[in-house]
N, CA, C and O atoms as CSV, one atom per row, in Angstrom:
chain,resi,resn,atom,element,x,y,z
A,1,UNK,N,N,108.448,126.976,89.294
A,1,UNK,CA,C,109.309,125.820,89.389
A,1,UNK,C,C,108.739,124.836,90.421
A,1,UNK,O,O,108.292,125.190,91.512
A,2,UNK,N,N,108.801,123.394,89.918
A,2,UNK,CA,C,108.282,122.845,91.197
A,2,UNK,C,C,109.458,122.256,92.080
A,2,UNK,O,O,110.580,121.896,91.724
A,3,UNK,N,N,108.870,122.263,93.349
A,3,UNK,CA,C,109.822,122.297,94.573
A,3,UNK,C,C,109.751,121.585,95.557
A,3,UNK,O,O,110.486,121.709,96.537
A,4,UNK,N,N,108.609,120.506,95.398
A,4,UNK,CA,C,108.004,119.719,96.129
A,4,UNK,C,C,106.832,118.622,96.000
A,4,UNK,O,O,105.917,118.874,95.217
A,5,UNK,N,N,106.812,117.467,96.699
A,5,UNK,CA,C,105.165,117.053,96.375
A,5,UNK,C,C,104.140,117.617,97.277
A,5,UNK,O,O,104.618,117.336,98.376
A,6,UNK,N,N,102.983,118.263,97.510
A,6,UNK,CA,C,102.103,118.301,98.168
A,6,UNK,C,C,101.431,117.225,98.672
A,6,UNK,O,O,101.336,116.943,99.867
A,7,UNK,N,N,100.878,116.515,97.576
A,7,UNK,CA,C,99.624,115.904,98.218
A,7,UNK,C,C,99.778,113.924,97.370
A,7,UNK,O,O,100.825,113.686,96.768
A,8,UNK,N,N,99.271,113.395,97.410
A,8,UNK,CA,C,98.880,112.224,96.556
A,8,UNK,C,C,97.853,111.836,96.786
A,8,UNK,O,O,97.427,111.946,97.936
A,9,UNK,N,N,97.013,111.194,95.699
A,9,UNK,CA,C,95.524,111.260,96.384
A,9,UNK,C,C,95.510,109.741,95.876
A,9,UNK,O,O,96.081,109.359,94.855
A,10,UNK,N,N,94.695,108.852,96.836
A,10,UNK,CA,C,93.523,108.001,96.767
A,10,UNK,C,C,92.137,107.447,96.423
A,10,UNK,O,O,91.435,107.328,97.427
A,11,UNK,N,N,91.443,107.008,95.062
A,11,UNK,CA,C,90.260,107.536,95.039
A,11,UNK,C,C,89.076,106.157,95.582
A,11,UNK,O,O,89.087,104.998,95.167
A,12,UNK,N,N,88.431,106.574,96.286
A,12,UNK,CA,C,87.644,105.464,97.280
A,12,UNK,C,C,86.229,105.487,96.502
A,12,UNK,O,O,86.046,106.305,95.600
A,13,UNK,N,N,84.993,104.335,96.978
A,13,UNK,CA,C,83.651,104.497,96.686
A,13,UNK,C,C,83.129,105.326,98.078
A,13,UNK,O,O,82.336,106.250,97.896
A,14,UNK,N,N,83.511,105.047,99.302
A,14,UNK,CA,C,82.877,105.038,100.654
A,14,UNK,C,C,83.310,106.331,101.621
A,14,UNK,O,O,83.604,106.137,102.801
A,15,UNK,N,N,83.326,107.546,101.078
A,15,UNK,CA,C,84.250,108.409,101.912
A,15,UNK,C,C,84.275,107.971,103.291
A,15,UNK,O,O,85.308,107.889,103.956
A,16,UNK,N,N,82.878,107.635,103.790
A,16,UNK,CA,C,83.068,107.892,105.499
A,16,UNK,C,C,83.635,106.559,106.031
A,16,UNK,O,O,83.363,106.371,107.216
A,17,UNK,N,N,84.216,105.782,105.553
A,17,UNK,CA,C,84.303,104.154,105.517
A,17,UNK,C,C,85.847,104.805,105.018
A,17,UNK,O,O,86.426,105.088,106.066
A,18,UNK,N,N,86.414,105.026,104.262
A,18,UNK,CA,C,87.854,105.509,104.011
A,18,UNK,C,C,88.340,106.233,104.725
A,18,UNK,O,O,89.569,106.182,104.757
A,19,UNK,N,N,87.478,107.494,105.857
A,19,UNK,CA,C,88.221,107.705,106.474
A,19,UNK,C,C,88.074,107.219,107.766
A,19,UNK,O,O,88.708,107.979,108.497
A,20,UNK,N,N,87.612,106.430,108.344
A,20,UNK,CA,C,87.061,105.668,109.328
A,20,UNK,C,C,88.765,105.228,109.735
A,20,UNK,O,O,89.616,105.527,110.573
A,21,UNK,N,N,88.536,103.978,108.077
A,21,UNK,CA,C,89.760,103.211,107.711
A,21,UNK,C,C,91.650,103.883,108.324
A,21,UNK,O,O,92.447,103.454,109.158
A,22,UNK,N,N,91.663,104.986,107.438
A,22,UNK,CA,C,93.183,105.783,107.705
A,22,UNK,C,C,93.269,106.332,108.646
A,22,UNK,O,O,94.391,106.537,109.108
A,23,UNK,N,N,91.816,106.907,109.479
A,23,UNK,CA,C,92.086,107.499,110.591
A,23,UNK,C,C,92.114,106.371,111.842
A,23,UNK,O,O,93.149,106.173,112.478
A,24,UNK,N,N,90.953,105.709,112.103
A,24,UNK,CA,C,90.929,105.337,113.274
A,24,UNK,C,C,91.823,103.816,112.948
A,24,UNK,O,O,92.781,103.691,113.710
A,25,UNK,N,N,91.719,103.126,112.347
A,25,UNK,CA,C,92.285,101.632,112.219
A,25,UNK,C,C,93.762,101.981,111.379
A,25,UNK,O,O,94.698,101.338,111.854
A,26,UNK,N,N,94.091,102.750,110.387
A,26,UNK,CA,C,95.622,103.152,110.251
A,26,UNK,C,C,96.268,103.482,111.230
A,26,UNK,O,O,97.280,102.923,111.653
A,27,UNK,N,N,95.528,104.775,111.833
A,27,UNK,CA,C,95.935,105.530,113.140
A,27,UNK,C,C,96.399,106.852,112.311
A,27,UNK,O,O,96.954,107.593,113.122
A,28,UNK,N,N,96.392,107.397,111.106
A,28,UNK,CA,C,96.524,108.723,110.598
A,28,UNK,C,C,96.006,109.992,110.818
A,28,UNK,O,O,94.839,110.201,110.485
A,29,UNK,N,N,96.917,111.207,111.509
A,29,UNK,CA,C,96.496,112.167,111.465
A,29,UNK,C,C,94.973,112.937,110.576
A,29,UNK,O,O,95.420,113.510,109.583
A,30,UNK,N,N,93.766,113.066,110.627
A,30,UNK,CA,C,93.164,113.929,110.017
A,30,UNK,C,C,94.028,115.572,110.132
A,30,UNK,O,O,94.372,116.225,111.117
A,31,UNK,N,N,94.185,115.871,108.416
A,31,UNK,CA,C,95.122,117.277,108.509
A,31,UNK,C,C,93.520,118.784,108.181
A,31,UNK,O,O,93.191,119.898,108.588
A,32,UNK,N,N,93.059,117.692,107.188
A,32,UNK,CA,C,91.823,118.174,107.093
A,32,UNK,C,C,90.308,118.001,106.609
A,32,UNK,O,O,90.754,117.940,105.463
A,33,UNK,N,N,89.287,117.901,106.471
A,33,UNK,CA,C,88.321,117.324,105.902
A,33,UNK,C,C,87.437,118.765,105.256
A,33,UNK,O,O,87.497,119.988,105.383
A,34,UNK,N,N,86.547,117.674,104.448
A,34,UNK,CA,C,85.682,119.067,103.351
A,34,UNK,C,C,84.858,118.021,102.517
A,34,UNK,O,O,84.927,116.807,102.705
A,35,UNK,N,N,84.063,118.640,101.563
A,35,UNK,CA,C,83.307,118.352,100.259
A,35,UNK,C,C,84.658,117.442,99.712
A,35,UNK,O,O,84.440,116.298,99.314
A,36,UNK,N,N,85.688,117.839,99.706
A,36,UNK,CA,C,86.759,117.076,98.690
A,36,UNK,C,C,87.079,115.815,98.935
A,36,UNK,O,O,87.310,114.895,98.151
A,37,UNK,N,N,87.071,115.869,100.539
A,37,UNK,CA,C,87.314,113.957,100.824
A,37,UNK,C,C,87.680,114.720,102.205
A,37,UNK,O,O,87.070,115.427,103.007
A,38,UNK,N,N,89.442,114.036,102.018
A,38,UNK,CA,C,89.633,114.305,102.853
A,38,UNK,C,C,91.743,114.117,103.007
A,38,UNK,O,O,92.398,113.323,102.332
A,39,UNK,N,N,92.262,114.980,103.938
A,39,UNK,CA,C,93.151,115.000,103.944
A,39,UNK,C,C,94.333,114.425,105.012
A,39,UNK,O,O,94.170,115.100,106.028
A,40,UNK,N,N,95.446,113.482,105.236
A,40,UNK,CA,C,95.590,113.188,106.452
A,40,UNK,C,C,97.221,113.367,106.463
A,40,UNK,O,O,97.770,113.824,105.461
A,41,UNK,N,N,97.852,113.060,107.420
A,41,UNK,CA,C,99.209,113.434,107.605
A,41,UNK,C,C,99.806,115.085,107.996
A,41,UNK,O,O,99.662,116.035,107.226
A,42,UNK,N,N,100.359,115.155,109.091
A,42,UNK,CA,C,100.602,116.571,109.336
A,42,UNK,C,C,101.464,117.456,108.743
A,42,UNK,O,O,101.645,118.617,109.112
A,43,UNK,N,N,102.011,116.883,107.792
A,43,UNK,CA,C,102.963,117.516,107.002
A,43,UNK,C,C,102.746,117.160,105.731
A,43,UNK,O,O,101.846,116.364,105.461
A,44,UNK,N,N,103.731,117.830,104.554
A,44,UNK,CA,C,103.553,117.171,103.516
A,44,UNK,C,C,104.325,116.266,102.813
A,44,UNK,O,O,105.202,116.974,102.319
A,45,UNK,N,N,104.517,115.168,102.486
A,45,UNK,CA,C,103.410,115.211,101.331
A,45,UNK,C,C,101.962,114.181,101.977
A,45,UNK,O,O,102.046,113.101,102.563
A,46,UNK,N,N,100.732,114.939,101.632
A,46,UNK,CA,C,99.547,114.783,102.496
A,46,UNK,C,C,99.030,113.642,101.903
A,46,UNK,O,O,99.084,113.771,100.680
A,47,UNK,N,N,98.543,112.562,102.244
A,47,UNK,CA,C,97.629,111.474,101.689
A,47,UNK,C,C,96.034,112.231,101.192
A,47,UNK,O,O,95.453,112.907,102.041
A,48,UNK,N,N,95.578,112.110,100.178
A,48,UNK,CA,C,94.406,112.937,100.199
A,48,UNK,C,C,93.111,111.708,99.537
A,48,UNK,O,O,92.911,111.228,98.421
A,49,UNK,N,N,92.629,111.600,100.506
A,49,UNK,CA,C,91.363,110.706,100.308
A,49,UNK,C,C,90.452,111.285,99.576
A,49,UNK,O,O,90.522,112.510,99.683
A,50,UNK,N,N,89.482,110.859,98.753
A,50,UNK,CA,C,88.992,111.465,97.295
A,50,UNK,C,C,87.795,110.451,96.907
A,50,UNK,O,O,88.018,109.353,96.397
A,51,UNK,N,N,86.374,110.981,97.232
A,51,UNK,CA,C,85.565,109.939,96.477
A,51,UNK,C,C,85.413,109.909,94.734
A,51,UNK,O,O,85.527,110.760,93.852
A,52,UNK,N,N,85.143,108.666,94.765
A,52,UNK,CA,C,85.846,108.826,93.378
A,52,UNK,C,C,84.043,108.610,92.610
A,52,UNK,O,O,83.207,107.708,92.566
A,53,UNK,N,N,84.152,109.883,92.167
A,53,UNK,CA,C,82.570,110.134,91.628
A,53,UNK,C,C,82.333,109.979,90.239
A,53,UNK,O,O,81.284,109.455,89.862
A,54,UNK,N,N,83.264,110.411,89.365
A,54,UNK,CA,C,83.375,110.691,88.082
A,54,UNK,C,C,83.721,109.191,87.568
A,54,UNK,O,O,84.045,108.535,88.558
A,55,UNK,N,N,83.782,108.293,86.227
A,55,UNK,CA,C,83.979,107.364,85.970
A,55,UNK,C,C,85.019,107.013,86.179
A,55,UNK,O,O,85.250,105.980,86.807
A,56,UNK,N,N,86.552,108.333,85.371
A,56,UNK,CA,C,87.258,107.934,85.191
A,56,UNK,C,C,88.155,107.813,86.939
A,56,UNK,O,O,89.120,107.212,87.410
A,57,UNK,N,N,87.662,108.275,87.159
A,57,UNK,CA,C,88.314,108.241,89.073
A,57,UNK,C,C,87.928,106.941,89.258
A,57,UNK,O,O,88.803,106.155,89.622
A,58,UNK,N,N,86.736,106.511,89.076
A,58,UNK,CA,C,86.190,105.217,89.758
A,58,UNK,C,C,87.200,104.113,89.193
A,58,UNK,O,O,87.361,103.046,89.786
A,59,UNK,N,N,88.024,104.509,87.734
A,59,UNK,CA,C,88.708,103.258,87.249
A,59,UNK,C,C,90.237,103.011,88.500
A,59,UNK,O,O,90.790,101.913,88.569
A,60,UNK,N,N,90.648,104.080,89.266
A,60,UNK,CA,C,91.787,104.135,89.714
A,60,UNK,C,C,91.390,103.819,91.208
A,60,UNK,O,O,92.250,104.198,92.003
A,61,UNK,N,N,90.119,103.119,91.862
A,61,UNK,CA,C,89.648,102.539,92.688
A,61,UNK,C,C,90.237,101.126,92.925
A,61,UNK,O,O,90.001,100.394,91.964
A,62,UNK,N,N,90.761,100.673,93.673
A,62,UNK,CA,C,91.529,99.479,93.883
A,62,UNK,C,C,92.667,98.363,93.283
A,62,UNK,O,O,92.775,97.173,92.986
A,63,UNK,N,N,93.562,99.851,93.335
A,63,UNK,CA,C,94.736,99.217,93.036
A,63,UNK,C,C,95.502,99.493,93.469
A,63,UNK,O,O,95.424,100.274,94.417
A,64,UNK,N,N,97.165,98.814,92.845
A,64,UNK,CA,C,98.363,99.449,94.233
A,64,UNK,C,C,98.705,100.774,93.486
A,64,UNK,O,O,98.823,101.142,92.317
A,65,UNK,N,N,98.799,101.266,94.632
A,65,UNK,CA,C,98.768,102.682,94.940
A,65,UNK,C,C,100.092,103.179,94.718
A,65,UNK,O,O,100.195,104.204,94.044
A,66,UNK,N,N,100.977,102.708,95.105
A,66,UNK,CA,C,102.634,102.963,95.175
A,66,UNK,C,C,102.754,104.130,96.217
A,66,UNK,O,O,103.367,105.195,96.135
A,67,UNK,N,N,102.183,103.741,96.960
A,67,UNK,CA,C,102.630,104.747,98.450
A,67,UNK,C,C,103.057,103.774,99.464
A,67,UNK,O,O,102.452,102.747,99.774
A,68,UNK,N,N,103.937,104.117,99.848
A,68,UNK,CA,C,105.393,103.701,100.995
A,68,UNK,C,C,104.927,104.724,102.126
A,68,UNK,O,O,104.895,105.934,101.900
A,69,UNK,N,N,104.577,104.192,103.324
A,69,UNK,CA,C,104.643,105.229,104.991
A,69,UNK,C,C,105.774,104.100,105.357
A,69,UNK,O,O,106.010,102.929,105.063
A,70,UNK,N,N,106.331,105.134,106.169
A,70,UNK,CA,C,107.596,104.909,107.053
A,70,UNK,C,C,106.952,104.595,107.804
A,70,UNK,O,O,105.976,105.325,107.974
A,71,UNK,N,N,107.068,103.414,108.663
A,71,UNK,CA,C,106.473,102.826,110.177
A,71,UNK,C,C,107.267,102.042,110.818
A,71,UNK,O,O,107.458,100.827,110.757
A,72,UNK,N,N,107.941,103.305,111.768
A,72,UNK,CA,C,108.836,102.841,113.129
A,72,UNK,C,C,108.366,101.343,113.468
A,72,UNK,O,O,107.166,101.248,113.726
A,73,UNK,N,N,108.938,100.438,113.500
A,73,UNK,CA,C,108.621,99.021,114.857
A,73,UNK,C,C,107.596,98.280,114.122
A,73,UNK,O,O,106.711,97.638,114.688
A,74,UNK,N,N,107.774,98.410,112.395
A,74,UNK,CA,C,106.826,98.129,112.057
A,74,UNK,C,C,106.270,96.602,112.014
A,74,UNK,O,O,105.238,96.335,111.398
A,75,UNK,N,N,106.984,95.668,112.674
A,75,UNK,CA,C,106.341,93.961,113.056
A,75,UNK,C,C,105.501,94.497,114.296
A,75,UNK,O,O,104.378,94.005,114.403
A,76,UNK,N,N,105.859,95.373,115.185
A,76,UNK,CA,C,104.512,95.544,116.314
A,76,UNK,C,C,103.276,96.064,115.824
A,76,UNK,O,O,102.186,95.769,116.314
A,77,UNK,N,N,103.479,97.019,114.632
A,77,UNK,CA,C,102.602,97.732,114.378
A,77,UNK,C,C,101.784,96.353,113.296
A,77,UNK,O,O,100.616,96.185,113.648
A,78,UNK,N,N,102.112,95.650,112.406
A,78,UNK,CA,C,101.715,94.929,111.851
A,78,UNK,C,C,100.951,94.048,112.793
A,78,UNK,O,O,99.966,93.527,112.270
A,79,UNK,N,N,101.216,93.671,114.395
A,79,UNK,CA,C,100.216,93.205,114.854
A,79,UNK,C,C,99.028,93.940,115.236
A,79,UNK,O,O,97.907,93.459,115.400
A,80,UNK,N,N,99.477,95.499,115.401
A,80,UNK,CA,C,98.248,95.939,115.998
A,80,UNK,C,C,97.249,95.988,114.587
A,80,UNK,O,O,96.103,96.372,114.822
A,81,UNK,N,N,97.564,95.635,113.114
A,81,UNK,CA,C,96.852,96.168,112.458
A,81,UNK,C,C,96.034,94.469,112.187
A,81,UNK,O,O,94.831,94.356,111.952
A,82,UNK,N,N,96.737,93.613,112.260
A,82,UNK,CA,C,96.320,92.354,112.096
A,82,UNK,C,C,95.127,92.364,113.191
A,82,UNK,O,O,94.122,91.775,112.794
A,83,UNK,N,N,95.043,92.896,114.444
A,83,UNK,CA,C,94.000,92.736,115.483
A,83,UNK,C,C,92.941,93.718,115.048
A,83,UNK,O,O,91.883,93.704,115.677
A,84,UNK,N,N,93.063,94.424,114.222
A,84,UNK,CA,C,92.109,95.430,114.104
A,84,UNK,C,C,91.623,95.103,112.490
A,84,UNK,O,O,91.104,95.934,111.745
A,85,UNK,N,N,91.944,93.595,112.128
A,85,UNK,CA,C,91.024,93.369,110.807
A,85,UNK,C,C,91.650,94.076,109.073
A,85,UNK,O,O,91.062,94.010,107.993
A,86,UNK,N,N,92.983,94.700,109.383
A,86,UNK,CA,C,93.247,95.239,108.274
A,86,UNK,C,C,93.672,93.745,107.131
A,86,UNK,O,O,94.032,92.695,107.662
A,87,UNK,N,N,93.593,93.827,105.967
A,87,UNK,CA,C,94.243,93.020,105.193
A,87,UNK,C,C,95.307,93.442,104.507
A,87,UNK,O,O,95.574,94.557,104.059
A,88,UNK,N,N,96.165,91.939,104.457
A,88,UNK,CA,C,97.602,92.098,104.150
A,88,UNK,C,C,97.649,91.598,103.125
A,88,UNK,O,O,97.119,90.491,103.034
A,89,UNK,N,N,98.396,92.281,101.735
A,89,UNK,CA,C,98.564,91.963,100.492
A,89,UNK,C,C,99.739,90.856,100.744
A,89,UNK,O,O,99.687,89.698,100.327
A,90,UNK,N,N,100.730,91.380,101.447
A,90,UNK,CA,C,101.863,90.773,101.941
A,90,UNK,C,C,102.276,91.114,103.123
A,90,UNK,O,O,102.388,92.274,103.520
A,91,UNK,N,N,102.618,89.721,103.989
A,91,UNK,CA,C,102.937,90.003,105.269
A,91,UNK,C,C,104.347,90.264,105.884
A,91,UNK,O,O,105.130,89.491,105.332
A,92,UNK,N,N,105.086,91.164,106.946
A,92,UNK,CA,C,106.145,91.372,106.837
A,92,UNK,C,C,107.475,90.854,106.008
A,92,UNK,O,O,107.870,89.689,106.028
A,93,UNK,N,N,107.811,91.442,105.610
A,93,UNK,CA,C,109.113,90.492,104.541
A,93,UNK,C,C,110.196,90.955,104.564
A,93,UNK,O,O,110.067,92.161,104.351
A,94,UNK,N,N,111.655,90.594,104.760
A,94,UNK,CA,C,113.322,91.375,105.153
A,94,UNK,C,C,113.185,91.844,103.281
A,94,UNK,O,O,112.937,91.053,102.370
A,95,UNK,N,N,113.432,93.320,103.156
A,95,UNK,CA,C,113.416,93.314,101.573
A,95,UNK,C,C,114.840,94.419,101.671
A,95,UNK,O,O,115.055,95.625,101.793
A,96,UNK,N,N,115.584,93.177,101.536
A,96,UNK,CA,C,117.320,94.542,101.213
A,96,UNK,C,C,117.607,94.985,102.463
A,96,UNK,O,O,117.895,94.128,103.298
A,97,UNK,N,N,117.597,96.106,102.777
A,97,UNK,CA,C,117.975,96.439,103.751
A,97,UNK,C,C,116.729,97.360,104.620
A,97,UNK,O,O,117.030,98.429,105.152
A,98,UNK,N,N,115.454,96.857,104.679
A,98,UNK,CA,C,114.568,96.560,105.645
A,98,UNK,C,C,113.419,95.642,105.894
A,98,UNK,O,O,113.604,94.440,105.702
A,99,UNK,N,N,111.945,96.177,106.405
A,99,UNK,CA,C,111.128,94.962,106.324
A,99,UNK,C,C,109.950,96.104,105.621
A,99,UNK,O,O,109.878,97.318,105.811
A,100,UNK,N,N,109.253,95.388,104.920
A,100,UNK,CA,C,108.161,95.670,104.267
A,100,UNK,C,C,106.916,94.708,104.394
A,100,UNK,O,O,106.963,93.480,104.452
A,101,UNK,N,N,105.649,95.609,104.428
A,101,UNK,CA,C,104.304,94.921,104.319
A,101,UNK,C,C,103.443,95.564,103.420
A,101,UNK,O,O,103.497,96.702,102.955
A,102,UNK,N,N,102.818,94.858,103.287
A,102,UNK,CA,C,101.652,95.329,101.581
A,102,UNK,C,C,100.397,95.311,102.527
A,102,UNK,O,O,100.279,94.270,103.173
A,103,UNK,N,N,99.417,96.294,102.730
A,103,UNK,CA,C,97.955,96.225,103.206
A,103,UNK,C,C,96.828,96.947,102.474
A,103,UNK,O,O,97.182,98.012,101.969
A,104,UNK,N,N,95.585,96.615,102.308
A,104,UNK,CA,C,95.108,97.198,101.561
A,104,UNK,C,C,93.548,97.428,102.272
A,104,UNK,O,O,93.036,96.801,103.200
A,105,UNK,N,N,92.871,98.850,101.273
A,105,UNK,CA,C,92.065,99.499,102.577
A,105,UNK,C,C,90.592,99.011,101.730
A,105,UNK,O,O,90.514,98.523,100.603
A,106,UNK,N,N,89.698,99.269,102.513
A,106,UNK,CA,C,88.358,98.848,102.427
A,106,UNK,C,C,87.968,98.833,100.996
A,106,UNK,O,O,86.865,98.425,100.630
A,107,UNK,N,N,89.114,99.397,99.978
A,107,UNK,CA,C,88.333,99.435,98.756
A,107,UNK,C,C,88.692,98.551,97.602
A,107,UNK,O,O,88.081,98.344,96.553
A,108,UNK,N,N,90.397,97.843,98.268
A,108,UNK,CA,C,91.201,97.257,97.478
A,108,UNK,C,C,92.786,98.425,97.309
A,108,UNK,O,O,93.903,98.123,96.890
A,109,UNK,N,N,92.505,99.156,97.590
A,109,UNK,CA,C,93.846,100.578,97.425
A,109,UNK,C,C,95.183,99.859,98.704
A,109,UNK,O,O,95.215,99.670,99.920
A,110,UNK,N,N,96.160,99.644,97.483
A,110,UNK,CA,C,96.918,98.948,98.029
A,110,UNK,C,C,98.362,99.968,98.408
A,110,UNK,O,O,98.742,100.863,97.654
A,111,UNK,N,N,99.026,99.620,99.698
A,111,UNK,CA,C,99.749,100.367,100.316
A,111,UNK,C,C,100.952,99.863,100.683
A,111,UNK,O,O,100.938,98.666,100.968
A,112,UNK,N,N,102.114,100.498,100.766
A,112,UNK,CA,C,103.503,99.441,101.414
A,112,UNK,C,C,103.484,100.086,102.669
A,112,UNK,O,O,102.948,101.180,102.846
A,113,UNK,N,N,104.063,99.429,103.551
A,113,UNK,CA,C,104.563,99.808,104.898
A,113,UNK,C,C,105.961,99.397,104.697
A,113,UNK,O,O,106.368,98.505,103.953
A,114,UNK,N,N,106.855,100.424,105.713
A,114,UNK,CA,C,108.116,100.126,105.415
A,114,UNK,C,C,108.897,100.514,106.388
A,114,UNK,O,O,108.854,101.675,106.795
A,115,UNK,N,N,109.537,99.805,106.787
A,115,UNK,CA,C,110.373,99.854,108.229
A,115,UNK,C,C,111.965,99.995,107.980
A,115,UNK,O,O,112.328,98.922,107.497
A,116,UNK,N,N,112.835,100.688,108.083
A,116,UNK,CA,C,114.359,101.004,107.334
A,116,UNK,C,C,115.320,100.117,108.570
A,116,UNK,O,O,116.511,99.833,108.437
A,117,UNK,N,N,114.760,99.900,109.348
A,117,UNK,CA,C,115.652,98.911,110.555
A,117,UNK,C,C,115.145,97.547,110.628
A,117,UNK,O,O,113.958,97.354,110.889
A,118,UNK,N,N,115.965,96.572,110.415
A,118,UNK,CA,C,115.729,95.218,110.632
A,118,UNK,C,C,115.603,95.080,112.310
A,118,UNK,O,O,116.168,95.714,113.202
A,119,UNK,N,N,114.758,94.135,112.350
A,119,UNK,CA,C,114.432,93.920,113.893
A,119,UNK,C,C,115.495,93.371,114.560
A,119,UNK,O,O,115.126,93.305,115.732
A,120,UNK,N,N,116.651,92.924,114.466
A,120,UNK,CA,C,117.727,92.716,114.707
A,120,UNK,C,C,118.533,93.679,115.388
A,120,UNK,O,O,118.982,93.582,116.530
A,121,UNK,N,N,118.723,94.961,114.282
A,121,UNK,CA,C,118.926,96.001,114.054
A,121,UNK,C,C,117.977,97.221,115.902
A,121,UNK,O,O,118.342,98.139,116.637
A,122,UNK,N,N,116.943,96.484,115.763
A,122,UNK,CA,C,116.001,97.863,116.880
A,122,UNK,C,C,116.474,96.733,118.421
A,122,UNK,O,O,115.765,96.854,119.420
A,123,UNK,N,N,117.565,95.800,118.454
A,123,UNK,CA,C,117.157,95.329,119.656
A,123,UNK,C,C,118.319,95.358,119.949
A,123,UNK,O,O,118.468,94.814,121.043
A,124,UNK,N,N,119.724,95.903,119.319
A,124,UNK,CA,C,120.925,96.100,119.745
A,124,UNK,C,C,121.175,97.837,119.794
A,124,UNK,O,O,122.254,98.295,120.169
């Protein structure tokens, strides 16, 4: 029976450039690395970075991804990522009842960020 997600994977051209990317300029846990890519987040469900070798992998190379990270304070964090060169599909935006940003990583693999407290909300 299934009971959970494990993993979701990413498939990149550049392994060492992808994980450069999620680890040092995301700021993501490495959970683990290997021949396979590579794995990040300390729990699950794990982001799993994946060079994408085979054709049909290479077709699922830069696009949106439909992965959502939760990111506490996320207008501060959106500056630290703006100083560190990341690109923004979309830049913070009030969506319902939080703020969201679209960024995307060295390959085109597009990502939401998502903050559940309006900044309003973190200063009362």
């Amino acid at each position: 029976m299934i009971r959970a997600i494990r993993s979701f994977a990413v498939f990149v051209t550049d392994i060492d450039r992808a994980i450069h990317f999620y680890e040092r300029v995301l700021g993501l846990p490495v959970a683990r690395r290997g021949s396979f890519g590579a794995e990040f987040l300390d729990e699950a469900p794990h982001l799993h970075v994946v060079p994408a070798v085979h054709p049909e992998a290479r077709k699922l190379v830069g696009r949106d991804t439909g992965i959502t990270f939760h990111v506490p304070d996320l207008l501060h964090h959106c500056g630290v990522l703006h100083e560190r060169g990341v690109r923004f599909v979309q830049e913070p935006t009030q969506a319902g009842f939080g703020v969201m940003a679209m960024v995307a990583d060295p390959d085109g693999n597009v990502m939401a960020l998502w903050d559940d407290k309006l900044p309003e909300e973190r200063q009362g």
